[in-house]
C-alpha positions in Angstrom: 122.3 99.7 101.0 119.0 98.4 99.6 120.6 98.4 96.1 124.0 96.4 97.6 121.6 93.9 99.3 119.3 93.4 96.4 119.3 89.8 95.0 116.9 88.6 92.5 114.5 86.7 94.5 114.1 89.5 96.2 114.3 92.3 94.0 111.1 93.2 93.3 110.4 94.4 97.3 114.1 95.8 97.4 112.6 98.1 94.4 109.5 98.9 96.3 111.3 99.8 99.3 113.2 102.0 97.4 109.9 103.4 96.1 109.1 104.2 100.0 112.6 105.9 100.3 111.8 108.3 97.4 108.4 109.3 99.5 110.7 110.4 102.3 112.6 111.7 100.6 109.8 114.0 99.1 108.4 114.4 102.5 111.2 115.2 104.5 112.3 117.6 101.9 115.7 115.5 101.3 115.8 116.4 97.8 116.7 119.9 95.5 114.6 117.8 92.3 111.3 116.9 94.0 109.6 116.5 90.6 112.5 113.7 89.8 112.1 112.4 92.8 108.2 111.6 92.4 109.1 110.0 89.0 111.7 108.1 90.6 109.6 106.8 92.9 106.6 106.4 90.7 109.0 104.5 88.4 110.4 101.9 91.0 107.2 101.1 92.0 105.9 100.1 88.8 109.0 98.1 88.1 108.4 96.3 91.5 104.9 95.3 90.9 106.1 94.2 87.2 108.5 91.8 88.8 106.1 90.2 91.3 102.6 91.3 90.7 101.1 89.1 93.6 103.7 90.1 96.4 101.7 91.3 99.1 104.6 93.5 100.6 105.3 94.6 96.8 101.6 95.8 96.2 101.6 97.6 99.5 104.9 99.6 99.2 103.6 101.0 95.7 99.9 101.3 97.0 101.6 103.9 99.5 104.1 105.5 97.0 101.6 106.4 94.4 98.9 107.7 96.9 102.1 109.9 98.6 103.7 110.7 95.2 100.5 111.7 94.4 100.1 114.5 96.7 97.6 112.3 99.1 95.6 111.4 95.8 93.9 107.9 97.3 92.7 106.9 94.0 96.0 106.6 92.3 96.9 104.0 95.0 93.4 102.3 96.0 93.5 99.2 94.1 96.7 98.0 95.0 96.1 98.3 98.4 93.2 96.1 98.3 95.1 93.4 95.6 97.7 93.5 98.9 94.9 92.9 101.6 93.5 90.4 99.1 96.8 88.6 98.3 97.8 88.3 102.0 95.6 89.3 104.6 97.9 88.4 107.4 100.3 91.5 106.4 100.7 93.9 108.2 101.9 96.1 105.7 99.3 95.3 103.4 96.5 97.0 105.8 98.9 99.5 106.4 98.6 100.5 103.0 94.9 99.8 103.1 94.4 102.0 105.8 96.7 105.0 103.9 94.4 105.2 101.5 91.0 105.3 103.5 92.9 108.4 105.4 93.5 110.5 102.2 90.3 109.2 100.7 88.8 110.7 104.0 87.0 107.6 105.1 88.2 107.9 108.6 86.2 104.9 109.5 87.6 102.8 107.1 91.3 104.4 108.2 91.0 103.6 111.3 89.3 100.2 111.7 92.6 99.0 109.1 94.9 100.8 111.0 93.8 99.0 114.4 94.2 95.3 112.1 98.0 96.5 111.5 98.6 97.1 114.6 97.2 94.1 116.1 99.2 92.2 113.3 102.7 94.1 114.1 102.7 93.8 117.4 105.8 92.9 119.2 107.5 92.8 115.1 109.9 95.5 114.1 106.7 96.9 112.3 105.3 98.0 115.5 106.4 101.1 115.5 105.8 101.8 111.8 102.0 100.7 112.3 101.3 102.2 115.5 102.0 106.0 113.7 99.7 104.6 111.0 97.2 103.6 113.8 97.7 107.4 115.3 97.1 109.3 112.0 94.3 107.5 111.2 92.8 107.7 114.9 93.3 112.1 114.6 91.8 111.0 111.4 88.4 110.1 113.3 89.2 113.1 115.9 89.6 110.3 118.5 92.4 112.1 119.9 92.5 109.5 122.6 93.5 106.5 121.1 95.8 108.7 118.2 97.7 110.1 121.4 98.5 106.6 122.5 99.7 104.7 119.1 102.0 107.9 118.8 103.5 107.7 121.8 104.1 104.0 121.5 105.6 104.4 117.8 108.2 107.6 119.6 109.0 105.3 122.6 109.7 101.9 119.9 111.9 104.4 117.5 113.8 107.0 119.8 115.2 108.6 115.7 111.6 108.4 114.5 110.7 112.3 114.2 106.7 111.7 112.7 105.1 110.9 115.7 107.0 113.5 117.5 106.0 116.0 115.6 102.2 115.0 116.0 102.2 114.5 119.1 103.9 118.1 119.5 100.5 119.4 117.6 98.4 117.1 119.8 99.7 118.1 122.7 99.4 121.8 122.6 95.9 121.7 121.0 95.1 120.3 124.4 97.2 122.4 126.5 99.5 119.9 127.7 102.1 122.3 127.6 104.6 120.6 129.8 104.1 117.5 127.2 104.2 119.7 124.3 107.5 121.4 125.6 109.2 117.3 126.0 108.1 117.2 121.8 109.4 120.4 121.4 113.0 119.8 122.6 113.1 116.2 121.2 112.1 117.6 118.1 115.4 120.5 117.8 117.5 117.5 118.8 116.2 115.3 115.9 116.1 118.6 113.6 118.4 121.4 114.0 116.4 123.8 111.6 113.7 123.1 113.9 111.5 126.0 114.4 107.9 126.7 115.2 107.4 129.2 113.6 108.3 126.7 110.6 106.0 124.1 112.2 102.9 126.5 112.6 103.4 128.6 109.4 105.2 126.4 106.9 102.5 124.4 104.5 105.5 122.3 103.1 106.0 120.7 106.7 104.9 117.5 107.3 102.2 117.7 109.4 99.2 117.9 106.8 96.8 115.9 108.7 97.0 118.5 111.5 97.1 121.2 109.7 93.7 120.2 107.4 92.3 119.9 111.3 93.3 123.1 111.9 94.7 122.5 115.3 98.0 124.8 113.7 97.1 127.8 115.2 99.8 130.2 116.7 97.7 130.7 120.1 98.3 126.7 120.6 102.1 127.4 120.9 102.5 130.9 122.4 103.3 129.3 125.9 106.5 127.3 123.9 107.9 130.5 122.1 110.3 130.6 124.7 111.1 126.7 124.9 112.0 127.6 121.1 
């Protein structure tokens, strides 16, 4: 769709965007070739930034593709993400980015005081529920499981197909034993993913749920009580 659409005013954030698709696609496990897929990616974010090299949504797109491409290296994307914040400090998308980095840079106070700015910025915008996850991973970030509980469940309840947030929340959830809460993620979840399992979720290092996992809230004893909800 994006490459139908693109137009060459616009070309240089279609390309980024298309950057962002190859990093779910890496994520999500959508593709057989991941090592083409992190080239493809890496490849349509440089050719974005050489289009428009002062496009705040440009810089931030690639900011998060390199750092995700990267394997959650936070150097390889750092200095875009600031040229975005720099370049336009009213976008969202650009503290989005900003705050990205600070989270796999491990500066959770930097992750989350950016994250909060996106949110604030994307309120009420279709963003909303893109930032809000943001705002929640970098709020688990800072083990303030408060606030990351509530930007997760406002970025499930703005995009009903959105599985991320599910699936932290799920983790969240049973870390605290709100089973009954964790059981709602749970079935959403096999809805949204028919291979669902969690053993898969627990045991799996490929699933995407690093941030919980390097917080080691993936323990089996956290789900026992869902085993049969599975």
């Amino acid at each position: 769709m994006l490459s139908e659409a693109m137009d060459s005013r616009n070309a240089a954030q279609f390309l980024g965007w298309q950057a962002q698709i190859a990093v779910i696609n890496l994520i999500e496990q959508f593709t057989d070739a991941p090592e083409d897929c992190i080239e493809r990616g890496k490849m349509l974010a440089a050719l974005s930034i050489e289009m428009d090299p002062m496009n705040s949504v440009v810089l931030s797109t690639a900011a998060n593709a390199h750092v995700l491409l990267d394997r959650g290296d936070a150097a390889s994307g750092a200095d875009l993400a600031q040229l975005a914040v720099r370049v336009n400090p009213a976008n969202p998308l650009a503290w989005w980015a900003y705050a990205n980095v600070a989270v796999y840079a491990g500066d959770a106070v930097e992750a989350l005081k950016s994250a909060r700015i996106a949110s604030r910025l994307a309120a009420r915008t279709p963003l909303q529920f893109w930032c809000d996850f943001q705002l929640g991973l970098a709020a688990l970030r800072a083990n303030d499981l408060s606030t990351a509980k509530r930007a997760l469940e406002t970025s499930a309840s703005l995009s009903p197909q959105f599985r991320p947030p599910r699936r932290y929340l799920l983790a969240i959830y049973a870390h605290q034993k709100e089973f009954s809460r964790a059981a709602r993620m749970l079935v959403q979840l096999k809805k949204l993913e028919p291979k669902f399992s969690l053993d898969g979720f627990v045991n799996d290092p490929k699933y995407p749920v690093s941030l919980v996992r390097k917080e080691k809230m993936l323990t089996w004893s956290n789900f026992q009580n869902l085993t049969t909800a599975d």
